[in-house]
C-alpha positions in Angstrom: 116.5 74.0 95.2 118.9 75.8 92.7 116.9 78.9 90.4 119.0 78.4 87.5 117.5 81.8 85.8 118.2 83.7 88.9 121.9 83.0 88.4 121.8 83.9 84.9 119.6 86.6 86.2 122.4 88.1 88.5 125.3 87.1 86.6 123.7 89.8 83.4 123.7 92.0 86.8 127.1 92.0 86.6 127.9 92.4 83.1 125.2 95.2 82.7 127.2 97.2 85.2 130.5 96.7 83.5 129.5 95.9 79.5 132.9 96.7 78.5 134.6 94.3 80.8 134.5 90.5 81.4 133.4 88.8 83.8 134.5 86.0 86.1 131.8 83.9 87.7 133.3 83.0 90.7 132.4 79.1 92.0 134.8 78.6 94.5 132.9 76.5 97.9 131.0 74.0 95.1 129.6 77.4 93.9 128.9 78.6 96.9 127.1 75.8 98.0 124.8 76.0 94.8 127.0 73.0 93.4 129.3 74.0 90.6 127.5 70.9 88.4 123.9 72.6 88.9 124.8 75.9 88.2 126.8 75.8 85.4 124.9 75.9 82.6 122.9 78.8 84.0 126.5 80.5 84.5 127.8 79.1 81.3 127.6 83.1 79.7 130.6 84.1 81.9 133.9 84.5 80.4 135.7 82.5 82.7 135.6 81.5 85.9 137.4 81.6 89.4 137.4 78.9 92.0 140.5 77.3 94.3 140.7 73.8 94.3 142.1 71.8 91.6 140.1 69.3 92.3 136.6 71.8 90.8 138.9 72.7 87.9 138.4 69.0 87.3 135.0 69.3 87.7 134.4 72.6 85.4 136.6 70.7 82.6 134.6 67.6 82.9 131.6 69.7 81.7 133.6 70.5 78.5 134.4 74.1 79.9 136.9 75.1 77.5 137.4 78.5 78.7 139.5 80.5 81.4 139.6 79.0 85.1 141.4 80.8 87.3 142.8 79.5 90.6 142.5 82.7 93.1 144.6 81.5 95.5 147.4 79.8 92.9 148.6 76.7 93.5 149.4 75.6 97.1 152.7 72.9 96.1 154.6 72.4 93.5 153.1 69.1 92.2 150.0 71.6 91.4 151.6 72.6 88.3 151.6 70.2 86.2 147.5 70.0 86.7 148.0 73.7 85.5 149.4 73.1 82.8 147.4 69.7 81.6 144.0 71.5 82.6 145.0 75.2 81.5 144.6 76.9 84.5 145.5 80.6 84.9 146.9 81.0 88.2 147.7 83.3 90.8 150.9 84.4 92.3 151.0 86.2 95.9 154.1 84.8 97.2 157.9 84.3 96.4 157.5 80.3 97.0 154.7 80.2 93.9 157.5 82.4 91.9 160.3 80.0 92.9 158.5 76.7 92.2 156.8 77.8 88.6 160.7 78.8 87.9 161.8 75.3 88.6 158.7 74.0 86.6 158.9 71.8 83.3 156.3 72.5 80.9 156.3 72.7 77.1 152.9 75.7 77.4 153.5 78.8 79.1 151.1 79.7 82.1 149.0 82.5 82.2 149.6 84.1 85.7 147.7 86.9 87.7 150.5 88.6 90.0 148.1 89.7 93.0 148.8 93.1 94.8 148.3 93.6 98.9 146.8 96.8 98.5 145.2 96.9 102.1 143.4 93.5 102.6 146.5 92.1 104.3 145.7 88.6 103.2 147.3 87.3 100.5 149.7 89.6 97.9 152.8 91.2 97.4 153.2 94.4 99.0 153.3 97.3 97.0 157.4 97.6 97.2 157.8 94.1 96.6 155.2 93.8 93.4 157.4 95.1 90.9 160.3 93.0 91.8 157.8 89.9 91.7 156.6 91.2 88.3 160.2 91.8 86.7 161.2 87.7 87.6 157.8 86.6 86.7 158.6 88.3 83.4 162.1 86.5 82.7 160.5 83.2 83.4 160.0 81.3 80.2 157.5 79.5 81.8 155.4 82.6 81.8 153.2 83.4 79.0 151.3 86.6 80.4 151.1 88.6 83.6 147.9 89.9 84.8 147.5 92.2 88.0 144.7 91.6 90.5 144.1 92.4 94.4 141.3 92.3 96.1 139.3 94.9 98.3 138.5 94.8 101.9 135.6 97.5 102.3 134.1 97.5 99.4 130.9 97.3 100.6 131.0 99.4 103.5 132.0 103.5 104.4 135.5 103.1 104.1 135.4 102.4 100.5 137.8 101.4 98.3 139.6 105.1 98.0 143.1 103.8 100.4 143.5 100.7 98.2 143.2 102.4 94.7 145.4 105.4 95.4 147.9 102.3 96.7 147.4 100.4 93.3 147.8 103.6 91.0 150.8 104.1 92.8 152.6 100.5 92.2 151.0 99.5 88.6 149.8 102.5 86.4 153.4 101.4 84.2 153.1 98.3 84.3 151.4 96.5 81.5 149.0 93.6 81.7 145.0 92.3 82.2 143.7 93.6 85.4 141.2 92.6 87.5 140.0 94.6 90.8 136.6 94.8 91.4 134.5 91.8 93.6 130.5 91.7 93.8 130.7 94.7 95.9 132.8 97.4 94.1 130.8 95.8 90.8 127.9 97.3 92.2 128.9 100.2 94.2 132.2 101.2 92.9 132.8 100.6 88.9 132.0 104.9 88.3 135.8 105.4 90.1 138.4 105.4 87.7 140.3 102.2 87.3 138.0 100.0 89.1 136.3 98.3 86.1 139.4 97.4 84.5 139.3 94.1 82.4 137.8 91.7 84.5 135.2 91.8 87.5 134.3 89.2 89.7 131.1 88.4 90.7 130.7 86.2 93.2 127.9 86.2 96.0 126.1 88.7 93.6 125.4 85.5 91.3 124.2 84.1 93.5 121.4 86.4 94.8 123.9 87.3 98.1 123.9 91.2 98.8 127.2 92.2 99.4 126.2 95.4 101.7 123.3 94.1 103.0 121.3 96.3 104.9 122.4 99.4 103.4 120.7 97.8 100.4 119.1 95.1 99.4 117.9 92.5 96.6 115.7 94.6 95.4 117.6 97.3 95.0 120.6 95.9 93.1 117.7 93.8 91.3 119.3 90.4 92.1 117.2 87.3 92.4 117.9 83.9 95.2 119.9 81.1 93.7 118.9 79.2 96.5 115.9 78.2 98.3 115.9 76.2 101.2 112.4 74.8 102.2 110.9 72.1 104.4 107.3 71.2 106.0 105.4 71.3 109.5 105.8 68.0 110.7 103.9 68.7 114.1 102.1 71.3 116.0 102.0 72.0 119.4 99.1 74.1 121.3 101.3 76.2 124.1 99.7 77.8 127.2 101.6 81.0 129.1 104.2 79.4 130.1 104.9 76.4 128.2 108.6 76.8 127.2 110.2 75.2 123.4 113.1 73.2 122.6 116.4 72.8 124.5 117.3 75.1 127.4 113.7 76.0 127.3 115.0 79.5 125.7 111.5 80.6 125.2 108.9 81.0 127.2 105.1 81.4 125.9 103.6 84.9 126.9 100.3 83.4 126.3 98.4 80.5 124.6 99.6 80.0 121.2 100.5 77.3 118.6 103.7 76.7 117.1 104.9 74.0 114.8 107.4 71.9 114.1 109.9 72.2 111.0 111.9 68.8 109.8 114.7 71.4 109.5 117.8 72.1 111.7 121.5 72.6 112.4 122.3 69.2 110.9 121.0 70.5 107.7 122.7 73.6 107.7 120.3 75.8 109.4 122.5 78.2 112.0 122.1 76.7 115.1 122.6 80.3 116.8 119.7 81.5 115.4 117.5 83.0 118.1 114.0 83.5 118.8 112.5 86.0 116.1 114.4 84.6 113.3 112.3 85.6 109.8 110.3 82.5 108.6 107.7 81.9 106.0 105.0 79.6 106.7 102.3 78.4 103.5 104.2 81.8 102.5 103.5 84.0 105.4 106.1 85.3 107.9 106.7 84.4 110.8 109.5 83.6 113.0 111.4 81.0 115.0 111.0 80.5 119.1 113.2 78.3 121.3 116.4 76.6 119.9 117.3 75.2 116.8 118.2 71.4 117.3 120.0 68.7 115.0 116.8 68.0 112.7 114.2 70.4 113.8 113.1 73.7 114.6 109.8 75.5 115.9 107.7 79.1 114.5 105.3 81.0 115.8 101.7 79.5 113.8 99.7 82.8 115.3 99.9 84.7 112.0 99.0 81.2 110.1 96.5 79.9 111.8 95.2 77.8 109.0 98.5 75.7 109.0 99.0 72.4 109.5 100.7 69.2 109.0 102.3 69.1 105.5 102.4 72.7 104.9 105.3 74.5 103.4 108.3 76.1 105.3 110.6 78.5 103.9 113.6 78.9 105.5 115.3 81.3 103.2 114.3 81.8 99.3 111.3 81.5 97.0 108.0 80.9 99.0 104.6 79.8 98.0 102.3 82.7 96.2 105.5 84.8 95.0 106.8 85.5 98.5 110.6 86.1 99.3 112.9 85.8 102.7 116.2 87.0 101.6 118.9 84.9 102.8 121.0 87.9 104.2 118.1 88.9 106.1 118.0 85.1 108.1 121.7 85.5 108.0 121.7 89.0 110.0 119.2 87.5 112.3 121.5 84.6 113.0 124.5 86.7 113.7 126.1 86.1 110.6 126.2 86.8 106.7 124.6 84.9 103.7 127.6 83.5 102.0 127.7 81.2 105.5 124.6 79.8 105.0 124.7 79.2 101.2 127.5 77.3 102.0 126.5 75.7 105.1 123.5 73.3 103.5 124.3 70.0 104.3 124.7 67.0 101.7 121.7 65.2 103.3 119.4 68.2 101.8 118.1 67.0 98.6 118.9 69.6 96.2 116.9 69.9 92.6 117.7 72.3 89.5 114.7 74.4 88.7 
């Protein structure tokens, strides 16, 4: 299920720590797996927001989202364009191809476009020599309207900060005029007291959606962000184990002792990490507990010693909201399985019903 107030919830997050800058909500991967039609009323308070497929700007306008979309990777052929300019997408530009092919482009509206900097990320962007050239043509173009400036940080949420990339930035763009937009979920909350790095726009992406960016440094808790998502199932069997006894495929666990575990109607198939081990974090009827053995196609099995009362029918939490107030962060099942929470959120499979609340 989809917590529409926690994504208003987290998306004020955002704006509280930048009040004097917009903010993108960012719903790129069907809103990171949240789908972009379920959460978009709860997100509807953002000034814009940023996504890459043409095919969800569709979607966003089809809601009667008049605003700013943004395409953060641009447009990926020429053809693109015209859905630009028909749908009013801002757009941006990180290579010399995008450049050439809005140049040879026929439009009677000028296109807003976000010139994007490689400041360190060595992904997508102009490098810092080349930017000014790219920004000087994009300028001459008459089918250019505005030119923002954006790039994108790569350690934002870890020790090596964002320091290398802003003294690279400074360097290239403190002339040049124009919007700017620097600062992801992480440097929102971790980095906006550094000079610059608020700038017009932020963009908060897995922070709207409960994600923590620098999980475990921190947590929920303490950036006061709420799940978007919960993912939750029910025992559909139980099995009494003697030492021994092994679960599941490969028979990866082995019972120390006699115990009981049960049987979730949850697995890889829905979007639950296969590589999850033994000692995943689980809530059962709200309590936690963990995973033993190997997750299969459609189910998976927990350790029932600290629930001893549970039975067929009762709840499962695999990541989110559980009964009697109780939460499993979805960075925490993520860690366990090797992995981070944006993977999961976007992992749940189209056979998992999935209901608004």
């Amino acid at each position: 299920m989809v917590h529409a107030e926690s994504l208003s919830h987290n998306l004020g997050r955002a704006r509280a720590c930048a009040p004097d800058a917009r903010v993108w909500a960012v719903v790129k991967a069907n809103a990171y797996g949240h789908g972009i039609e379920r959460a978009f009323e709860a997100l509807r308070g953002a000034d814009g927001f940023a996504l890459l497929d043409l095919a969800e700007a569709e979607r966003l306008r089809a809601l009667d989202w008049r605003g700013p979309i943004l395409l953060l990777e641009g447009v990926f052929e020429p053809r693109d364009l015209e859905l630009c300019s028909r749908l009013n997408l801002w757009h941006v530009i990180h290579c010399t191809e995008q450049i050439d092919w809005l140049a040879a482009h026929k439009t009677h509206a000028p296109h807003r476009v976000f010139l994007k900097m490689n400041s360190g990320m060595n992904r997508l962007g102009f490098q810092p020599q080349a930017l000014r050239a790219a920004w000087a043509r994009l300028n001459a173009l008459p089918q250019v309207d505005e030119i923002s400036l954006v790039t994108h940080f790569s350690d934002a949420d870890g020790p090596r900060g964002i320091a290398h990339q802003m003294a690279a930035w400074e360097a290239t763009t403190h002339d040049l005029p124009g919007e700017r937009s620097l600062a992801n979920s992480a440097a929102t909350l971790r980095h906006l007291s550094a000079a610059g790095v608020r700038a017009d726009w932020v963009r908060a992406g897995i922070l709207t959606y409960g994600g923590v960016p620098d999980f475990p440094e921190h947590d929920a808790a303490f950036w006061d962000l709420r799940p978007g998502m919960t993912l939750r199932s029910r025992l559909i069997a139980t099995q009494n184990l003697v030492a021994g006894d092994t679960v599941g495929y490969g028979s990866t666990f082995t019972a120390p002792a006699p115990m009981r575990v049960g049987v979730v109607a949850c697995g890889y198939a829905d979007g639950y990490p296969r590589h999850a081990p033994t000692g995943t974090p689980i809530l059962v009827d709200g309590v936690r507990t963990t995973t033993v053995g190997r997750v299969s196609m459609d189910m998976l099995a927990v350790d029932l010693t600290p629930v001893p009362h549970a039975g067929l029918g009762t709840e499962v939490t695999l990541w989110g909201c559980g009964p009697r107030g109780r939460v499993l962060g979805i960075d925490e099942v993520a860690r366990a399985a090797g992995t981070i929470g944006y993977e999961l959120m976007c992992a749940v499979a189209p056979r998992v019903p999935m209901s608004l609340v």
